[in-house]
N, C-alpha and C positions, 0 to 999 in steps of 0.2 A: 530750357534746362534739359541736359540729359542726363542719363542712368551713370556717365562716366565722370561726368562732372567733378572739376578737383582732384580725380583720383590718378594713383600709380599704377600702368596695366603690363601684364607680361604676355607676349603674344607667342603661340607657338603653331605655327603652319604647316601644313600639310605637301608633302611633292607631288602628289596626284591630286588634291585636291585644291584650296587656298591657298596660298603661299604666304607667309607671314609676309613679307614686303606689301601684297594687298590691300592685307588687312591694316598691317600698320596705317598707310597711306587712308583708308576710311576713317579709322579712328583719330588721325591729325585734322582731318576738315571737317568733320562734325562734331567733336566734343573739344574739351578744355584739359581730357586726358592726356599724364605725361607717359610716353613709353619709355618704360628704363628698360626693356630687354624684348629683342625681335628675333626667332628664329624659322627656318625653315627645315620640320623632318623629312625623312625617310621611315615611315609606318611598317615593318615586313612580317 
């Protein structure tokens, strides 16, 4: 069972940091989480 389970997540990533594509890609192979919305910023 995880913490995302059944839910809707919006991911929003970082350029220097995480990139939303990463994190997306974590959140499809461990939870049951739907991603409706992936980005990657630019923080300045």
């Amino acid at each position: 069972m995880s913490i995302l389970a059944n839910k809707k997540v919006i991911i929003i990533g970082d350029r220097d940091g995480v990139p939303g594509q990463a994190i997306e890609e974590c959140v499809k192979t461990n939870s049951d989480a739907t991603v409706v919305y992936s980005a990657t910023e630019c923080f300045v």
